[in-house]
N, C-alpha and C positions, 0 to 999 in steps of 0.2 A: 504494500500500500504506500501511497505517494505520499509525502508529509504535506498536507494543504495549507497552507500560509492565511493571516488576517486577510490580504489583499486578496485572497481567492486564487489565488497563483499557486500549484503545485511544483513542488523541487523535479526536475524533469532524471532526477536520478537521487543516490543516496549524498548525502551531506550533513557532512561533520566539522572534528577537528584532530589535531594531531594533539594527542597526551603531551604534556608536559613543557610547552611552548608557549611561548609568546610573539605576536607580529608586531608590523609598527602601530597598531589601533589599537593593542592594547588588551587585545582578545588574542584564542590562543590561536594559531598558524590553522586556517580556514583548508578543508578539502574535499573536493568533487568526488565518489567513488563509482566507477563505471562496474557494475556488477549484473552474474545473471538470476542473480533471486535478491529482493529487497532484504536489507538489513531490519533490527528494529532499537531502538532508541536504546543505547548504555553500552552495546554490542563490540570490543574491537574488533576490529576487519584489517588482517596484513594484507597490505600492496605492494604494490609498484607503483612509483612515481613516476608518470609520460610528461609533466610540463605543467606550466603556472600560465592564467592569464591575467597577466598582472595591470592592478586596475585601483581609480584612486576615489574614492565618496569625499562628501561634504558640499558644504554651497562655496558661491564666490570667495566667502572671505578666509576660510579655512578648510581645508585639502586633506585626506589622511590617507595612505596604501591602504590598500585591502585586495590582497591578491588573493586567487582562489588557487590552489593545487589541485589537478586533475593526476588523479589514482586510478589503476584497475584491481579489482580484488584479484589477491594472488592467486586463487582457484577456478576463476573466472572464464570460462570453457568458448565463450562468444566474444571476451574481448581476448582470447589467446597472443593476437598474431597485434597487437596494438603495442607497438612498445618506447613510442612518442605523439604528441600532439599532431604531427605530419601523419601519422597515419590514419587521422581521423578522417583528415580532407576537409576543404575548405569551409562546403556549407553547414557539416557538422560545427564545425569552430564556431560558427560567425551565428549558429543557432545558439550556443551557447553563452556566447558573450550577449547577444538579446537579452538572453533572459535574464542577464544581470543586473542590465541597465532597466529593463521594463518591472524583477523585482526593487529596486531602490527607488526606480519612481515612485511605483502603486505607494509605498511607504514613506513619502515624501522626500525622500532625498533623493541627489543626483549622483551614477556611479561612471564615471569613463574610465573603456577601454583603453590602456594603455599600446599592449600587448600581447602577446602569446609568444612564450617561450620556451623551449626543451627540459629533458628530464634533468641536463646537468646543471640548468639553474635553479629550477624547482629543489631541488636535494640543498642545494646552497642555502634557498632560503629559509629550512626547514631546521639546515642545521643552525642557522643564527639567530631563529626562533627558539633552541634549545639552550642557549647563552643566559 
């Protein structure tokens, strides 16, 4: 089952966060998990890290990162052969980053895409979320 959001907006996959982390907002290192049976809520799920699309909220006057790490569950039998954000393909990407910006709308705030970036900076910023 989808997680349905206030805005009526469902997370178009599972979404979490990485234990023991912190980003630059403040929260812990945000992540996407491409899986083929839904998780449910408290659950850890090992991945693999494919890539960040890294991306910034706030209004005019103040700006904060809030990148999202895109994961595939390590048992994950449909996304097997996935093993960077290039292999999603474009219009997957560009579906995804949508929905990021249209949920930070619905919630009033505003999120621009910065980005999309590979597994080896993804991993970077996971480990500097562990600092």
């Amino acid at each position: 089952m989808k997680k349905v959001l206030p805005s009526g907006m469902a997370f178009p996959y599972d979404f979490g966060f990485v234990p023991s982390t912190k980003a630059d907002d403040g929260d812990p290192v945000d992540v996407l998990v491409l899986m083929d049976e839904p998780a449910f809520p408290g659950c850890l799920v090992t991945c693999r890290i494919i890539g960040v699309i890294e991306g910034q909220q706030g209004d005019k006057k103040k700006k904060v990162r809030n990148d999202r790490i895109v994961a595939v569950e390590k048992g994950a039998h449909s996304w097997a052969d996935i093993k960077s954000m290039d292999d999603l393909g474009k219009q997957f990407c560009r579906e995804l980053e949508e929905f990021f910006v249209n949920y930070h709308r619905l919630s009033g705030e505003q999120y621009q895409v910065l980005g999309i970036r590979g597994p080896g900076h993804a991993r970077q910023l996971v480990k500097s979320g562990m600092r």
